[in-house]
C-alpha positions in Angstrom: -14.9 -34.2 12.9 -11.4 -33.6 11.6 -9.1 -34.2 13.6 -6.6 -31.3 13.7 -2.9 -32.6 14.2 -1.5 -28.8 13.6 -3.2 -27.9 16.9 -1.1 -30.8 18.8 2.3 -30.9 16.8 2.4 -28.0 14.6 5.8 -29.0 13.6 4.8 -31.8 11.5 5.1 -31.4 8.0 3.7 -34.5 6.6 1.2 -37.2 7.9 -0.9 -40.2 6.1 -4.4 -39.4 6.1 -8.1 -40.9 4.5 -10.7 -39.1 2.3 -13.7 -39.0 4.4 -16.2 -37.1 2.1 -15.5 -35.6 -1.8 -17.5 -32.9 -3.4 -16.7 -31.4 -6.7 -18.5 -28.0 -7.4 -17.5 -24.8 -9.4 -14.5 -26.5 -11.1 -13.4 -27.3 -8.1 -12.9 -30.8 -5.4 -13.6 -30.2 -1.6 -12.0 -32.4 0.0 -12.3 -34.0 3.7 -9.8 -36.2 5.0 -10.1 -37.8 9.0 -6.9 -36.1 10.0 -4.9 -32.9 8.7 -2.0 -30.3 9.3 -3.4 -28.1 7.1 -4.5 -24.7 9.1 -7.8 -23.6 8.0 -7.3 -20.1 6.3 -7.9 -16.8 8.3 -8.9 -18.9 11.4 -8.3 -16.4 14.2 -6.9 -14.4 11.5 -4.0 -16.7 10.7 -3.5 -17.2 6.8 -3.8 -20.8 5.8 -1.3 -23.1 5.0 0.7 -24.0 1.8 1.0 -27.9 0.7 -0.4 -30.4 -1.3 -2.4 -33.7 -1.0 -0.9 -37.0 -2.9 1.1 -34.1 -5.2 -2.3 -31.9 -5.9 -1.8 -28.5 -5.0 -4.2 -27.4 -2.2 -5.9 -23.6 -3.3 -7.5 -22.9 -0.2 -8.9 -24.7 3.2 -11.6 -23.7 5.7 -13.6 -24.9 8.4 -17.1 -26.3 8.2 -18.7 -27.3 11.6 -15.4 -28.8 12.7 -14.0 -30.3 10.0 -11.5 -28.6 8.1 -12.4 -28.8 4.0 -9.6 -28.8 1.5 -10.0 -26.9 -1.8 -8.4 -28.4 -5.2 -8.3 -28.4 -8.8 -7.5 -31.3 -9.8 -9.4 -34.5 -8.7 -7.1 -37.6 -5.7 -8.4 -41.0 -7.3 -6.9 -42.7 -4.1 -8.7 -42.4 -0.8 -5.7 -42.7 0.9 -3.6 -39.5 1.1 -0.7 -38.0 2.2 -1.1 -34.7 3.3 2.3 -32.1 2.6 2.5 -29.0 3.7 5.0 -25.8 2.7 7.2 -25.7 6.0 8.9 -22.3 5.3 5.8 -21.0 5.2 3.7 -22.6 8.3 7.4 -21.5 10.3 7.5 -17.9 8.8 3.4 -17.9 10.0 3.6 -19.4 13.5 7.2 -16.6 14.0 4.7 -14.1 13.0 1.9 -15.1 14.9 4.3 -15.9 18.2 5.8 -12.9 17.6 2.4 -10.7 18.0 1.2 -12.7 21.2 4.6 -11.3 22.7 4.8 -7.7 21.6 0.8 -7.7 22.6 1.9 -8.6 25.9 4.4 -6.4 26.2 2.3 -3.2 25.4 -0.1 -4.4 27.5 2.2 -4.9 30.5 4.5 -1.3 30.4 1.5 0.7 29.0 -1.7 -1.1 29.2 -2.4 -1.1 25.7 -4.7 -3.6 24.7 -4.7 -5.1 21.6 -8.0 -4.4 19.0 -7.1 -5.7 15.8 -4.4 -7.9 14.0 -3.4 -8.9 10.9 -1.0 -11.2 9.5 -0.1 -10.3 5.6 2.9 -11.8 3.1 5.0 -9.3 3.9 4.2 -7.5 7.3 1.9 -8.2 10.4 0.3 -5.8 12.0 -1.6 -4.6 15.5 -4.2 -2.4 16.7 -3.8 -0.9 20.3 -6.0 1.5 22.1 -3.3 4.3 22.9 -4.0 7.4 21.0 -0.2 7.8 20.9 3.4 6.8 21.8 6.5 8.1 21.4 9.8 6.7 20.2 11.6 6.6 23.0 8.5 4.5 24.3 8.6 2.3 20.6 12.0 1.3 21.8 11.5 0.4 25.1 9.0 -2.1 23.7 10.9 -3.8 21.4 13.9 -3.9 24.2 11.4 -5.8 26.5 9.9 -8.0 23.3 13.4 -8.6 22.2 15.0 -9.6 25.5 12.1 -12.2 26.5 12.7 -13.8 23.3 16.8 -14.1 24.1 15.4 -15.6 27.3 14.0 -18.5 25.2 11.0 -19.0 27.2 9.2 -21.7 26.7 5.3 -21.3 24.8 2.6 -24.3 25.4 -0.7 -24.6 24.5 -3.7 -26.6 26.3 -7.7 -26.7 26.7 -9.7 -25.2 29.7 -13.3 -24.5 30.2 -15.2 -21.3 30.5 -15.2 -21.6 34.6 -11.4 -22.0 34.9 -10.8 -18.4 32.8 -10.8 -16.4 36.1 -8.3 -18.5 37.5 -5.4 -17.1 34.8 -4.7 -13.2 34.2 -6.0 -13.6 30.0 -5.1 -10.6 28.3 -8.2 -10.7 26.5 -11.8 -12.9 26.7 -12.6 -15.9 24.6 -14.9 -15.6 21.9 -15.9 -19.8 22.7 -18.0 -21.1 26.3 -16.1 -24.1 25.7 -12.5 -26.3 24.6 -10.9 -22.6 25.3 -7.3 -23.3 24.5 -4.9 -21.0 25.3 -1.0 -20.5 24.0 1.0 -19.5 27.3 4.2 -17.4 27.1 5.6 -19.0 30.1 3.6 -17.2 32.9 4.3 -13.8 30.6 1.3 -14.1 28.4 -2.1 -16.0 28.3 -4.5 -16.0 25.4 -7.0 -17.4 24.0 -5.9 -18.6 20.6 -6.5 -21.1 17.6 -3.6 -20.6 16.0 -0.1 -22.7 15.7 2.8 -21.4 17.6 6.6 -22.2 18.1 7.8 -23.6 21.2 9.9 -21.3 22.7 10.6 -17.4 22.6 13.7 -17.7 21.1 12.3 -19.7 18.1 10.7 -16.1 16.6 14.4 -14.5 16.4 13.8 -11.0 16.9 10.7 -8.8 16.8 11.3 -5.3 14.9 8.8 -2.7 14.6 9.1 -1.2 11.0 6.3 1.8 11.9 3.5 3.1 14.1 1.1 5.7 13.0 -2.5 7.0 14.0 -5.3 5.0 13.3 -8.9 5.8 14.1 -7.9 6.9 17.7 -5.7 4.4 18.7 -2.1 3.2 17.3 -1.3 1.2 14.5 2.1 -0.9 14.6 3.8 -2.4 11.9 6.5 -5.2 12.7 8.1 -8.1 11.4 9.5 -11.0 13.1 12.1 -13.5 12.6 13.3 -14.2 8.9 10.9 -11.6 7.8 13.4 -9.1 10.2 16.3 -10.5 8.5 15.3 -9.8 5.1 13.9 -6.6 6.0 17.3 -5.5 8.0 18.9 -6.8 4.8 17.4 -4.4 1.9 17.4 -1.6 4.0 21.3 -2.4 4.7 22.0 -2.3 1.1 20.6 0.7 0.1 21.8 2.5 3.4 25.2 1.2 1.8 24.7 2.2 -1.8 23.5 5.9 -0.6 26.5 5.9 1.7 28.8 5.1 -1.5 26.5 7.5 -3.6 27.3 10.3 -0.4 30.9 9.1 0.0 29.5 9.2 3.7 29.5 6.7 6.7 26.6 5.0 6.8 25.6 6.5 10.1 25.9 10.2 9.0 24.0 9.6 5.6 20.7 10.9 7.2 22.7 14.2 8.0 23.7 14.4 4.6 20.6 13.7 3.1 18.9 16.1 5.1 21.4 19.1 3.9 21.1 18.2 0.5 17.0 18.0 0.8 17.4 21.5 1.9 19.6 22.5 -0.6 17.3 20.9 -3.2 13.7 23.2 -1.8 16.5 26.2 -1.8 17.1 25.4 -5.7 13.7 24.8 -6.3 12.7 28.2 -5.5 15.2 30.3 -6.9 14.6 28.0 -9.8 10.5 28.5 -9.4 11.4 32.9 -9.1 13.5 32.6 -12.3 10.9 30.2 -14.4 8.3 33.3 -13.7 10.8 35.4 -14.8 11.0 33.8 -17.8 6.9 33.5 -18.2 7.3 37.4 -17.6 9.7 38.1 -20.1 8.5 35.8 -22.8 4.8 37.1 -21.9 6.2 40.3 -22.5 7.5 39.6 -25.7 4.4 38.1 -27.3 2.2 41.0 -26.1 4.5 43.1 -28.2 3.9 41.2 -31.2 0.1 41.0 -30.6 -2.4 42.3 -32.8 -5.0 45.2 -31.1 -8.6 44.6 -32.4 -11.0 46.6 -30.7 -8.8 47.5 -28.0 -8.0 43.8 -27.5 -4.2 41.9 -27.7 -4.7 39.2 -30.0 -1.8 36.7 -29.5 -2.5 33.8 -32.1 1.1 32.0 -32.7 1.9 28.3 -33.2 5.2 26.8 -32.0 7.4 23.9 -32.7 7.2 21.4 -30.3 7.2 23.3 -27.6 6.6 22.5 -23.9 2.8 22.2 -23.4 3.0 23.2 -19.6 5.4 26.4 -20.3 2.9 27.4 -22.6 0.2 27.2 -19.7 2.1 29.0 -17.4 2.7 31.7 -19.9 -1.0 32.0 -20.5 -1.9 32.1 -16.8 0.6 35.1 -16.7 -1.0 36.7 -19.8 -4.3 36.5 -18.1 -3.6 37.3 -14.9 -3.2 40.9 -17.3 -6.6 42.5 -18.8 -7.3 42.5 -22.6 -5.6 39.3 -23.9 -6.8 36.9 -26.0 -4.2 34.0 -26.7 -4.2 31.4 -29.0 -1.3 28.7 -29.5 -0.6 25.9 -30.9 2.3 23.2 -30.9 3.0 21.5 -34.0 4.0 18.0 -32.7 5.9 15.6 -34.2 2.9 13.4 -34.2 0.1 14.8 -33.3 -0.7 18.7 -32.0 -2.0 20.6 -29.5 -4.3 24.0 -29.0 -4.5 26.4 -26.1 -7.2 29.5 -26.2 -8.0 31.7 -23.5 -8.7 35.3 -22.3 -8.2 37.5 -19.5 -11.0 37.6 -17.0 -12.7 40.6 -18.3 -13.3 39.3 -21.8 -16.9 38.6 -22.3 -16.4 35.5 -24.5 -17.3 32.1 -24.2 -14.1 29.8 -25.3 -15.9 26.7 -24.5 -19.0 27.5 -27.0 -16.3 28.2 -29.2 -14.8 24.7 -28.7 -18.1 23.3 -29.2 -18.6 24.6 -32.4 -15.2 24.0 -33.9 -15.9 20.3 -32.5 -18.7 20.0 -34.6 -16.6 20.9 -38.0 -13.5 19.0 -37.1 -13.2 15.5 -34.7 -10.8 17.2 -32.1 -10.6 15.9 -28.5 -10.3 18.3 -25.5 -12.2 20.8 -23.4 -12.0 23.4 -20.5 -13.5 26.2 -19.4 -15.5 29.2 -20.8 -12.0 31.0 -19.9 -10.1 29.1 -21.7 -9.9 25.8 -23.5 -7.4 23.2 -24.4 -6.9 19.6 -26.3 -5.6 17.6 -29.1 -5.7 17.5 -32.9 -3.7 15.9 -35.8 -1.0 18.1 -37.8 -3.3 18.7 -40.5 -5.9 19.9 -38.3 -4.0 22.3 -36.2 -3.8 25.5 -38.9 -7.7 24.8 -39.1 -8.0 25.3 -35.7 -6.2 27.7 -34.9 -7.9 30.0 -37.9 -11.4 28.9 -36.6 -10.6 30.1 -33.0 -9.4 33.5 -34.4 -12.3 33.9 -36.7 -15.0 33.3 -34.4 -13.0 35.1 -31.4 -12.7 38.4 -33.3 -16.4 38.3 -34.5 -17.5 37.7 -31.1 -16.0 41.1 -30.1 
């Protein structure tokens, strides 16, 4: 069995070690060495760590019946090794993981919210608790409590019991083992059941910040960030507060005020500017059905434009058929390549995607729609086709 150093001193960053057992399978070694730092990946949800072995980058390590395996590309000749790991990442990971022991604690101690899930990703960590909701006020208190038992720089230990000494400490939460339970106290604040490496005080995780809480399936979902993780996270969000301030010519306390006028001022614009667009769909709607041609007792609007804008010309042919008796066909002779709209009005008996179909089958356009209306792509040199075939077989069908 492995023995597993990062358990006892998980402040070690280097240690000698032997190759016990070598396997090479899939393009890849598995190694097994009699001693390691390396944390096995995912164990009690912890990420692995970083590091290599005599230079060799390690991909990936697990646990196999108690020995940790170490995953590699490249083949170690010597069977003795030194084992390396990536110490800004095993201290962000053990802030992160501290960090979640105390700010479990706390929600368990001012609101008896137990912890049901937890996850520990690159860039945030976050926590499941069984409290259907929570207020800010309440998100504050929290991370006033969390914040101030770190300041207090308690002290966190570790150590083994067995499964009939649980009753005698107040765990938050059972063991999933019968036996070797260790647990990682917070000072008389906090015992639970864990694999994982920790720091060994409170004030070792910095400061605990919780970046957002939302619903999630019945219970709470909160979203934090210890340590440096905080400090880069206060740090982006300080310089853009800044560069919106300077943007606002605003301090950067009352940019949220100012942000919210000009939001409302922006929906405000938005609408007179939505009321004057269908103005415009009126008017220009207007226009066209004056230069239409009546067949049958039909407008026939067949015009092709010059790059014009393919969604005004939608919205001006959802205005003609909101009106009875309109056929419309446009085009828009593109710089590249065109496009084709045909429609009716509602009370047209015609079929625009048979139509389609059977222009398709003469000439390779791409497209498609409705038997309302139809719409889709063509080359220049197609387009006048198109359009004539539409026409044709639109005015026959009447």
């Amino acid at each position: 069995m492995t023995e597993k150093i990062y358990l006892i001193n998980p402040y070690l960053r280097q240690v000698d070690a032997r190759i016990v057992e070598k396997k090479y399978m899939n393009n890849r070694y598995y190694i097994k060495t009699n001693k390691t730092i390396f944390y096995p990946n995912l164990a009690g949800g912890q990420p692995g760590d970083k590091g290599t072995i005599n230079g060799v980058e390690v991909l990936d390590t697990y646990e196999d019946n108690g020995d940790i395996v170490h995953v590699t590309k490249d083949n170690i000749h010597s069977d003795k090794v030194q084992l390396s790991i990536d110490w800004d990442n095993r201290f962000d990971y053990m802030q992160q993981h501290s960090g979640q022991h105390l700010l479990s604690a706390v929600f368990y101690k001012l609101y008896n919210g137990e912890t049901i899930g937890f996850y520990i990703g690159k860039e945030y960590v976050y926590i499941d608790i069984n409290i259907p909701n929570i207020s800010d006020d309440e998100i504050e208190k929290i991370e006033e409590f969390a914040n101030k038992i770190i300041f207090s720089n308690f002290s966190i230990k570790s150590y083994i019991i067995e499964k009939g000494d649980i009753n005698r400490l107040p765990v938050r939460k059972e063991p999933i083992v019968n036996s070797n339970i260790r647990i990682v106290e917070i000072d008389g604040i906090d015992f639970s059941p864990c694999c994982g490496t920790h720091l060994r005080n409170t004030g070792e995780i910095g400061i605990v910040k919780i970046r957002k809480v939302e619903k999630y399936k019945g219970n709470i979902r909160v979203e934090f960030v210890c340590g440096n993780r905080a400090l880069k996270d206060y740090t982006w969000k300080n310089r853009y507060i800044r560069r919106i301030s300077d943007l606002l010519s605003s301090k950067d306390k009352d940019v949220y005020d100012r942000v919210q006028k000009l939001y409302i001022q922006k929906e405000e614009l938005e609408k007179e500017n939505r009321d004057l667009r269908k103005e415009l769909y009126q008017y220009r709607s207007q226009k066209l059905l004056k230069e239409s041609k009546s067949i049958k007792g039909k407008n026939c609007i067949c015009k092709k434009f010059k790059d014009a804008d393919f969604k005004v010309l939608n919205n001006i042919v959802a205005h003609l058929n909101s009106l009875d008796n309109n056929i419309i066909i446009f085009g828009i002779d593109g710089t590249e390549n065109s496009q084709f709209i045909a429609s009716r009005s509602p009370n047209i008996n015609i079929n625009m995607k048979n139509i389609f179909k059977e222009i398709s089958q003469e000439i390779d356009i791409q497209g498609g729609g409705s038997p309302q209306t139809v719409q889709g792509g063509c080359t220049k040199d197609e387009l006048d086709l198109i359009l004539k075939g539409f026409y044709e077989r639109i005015i026959n069908s009447l």
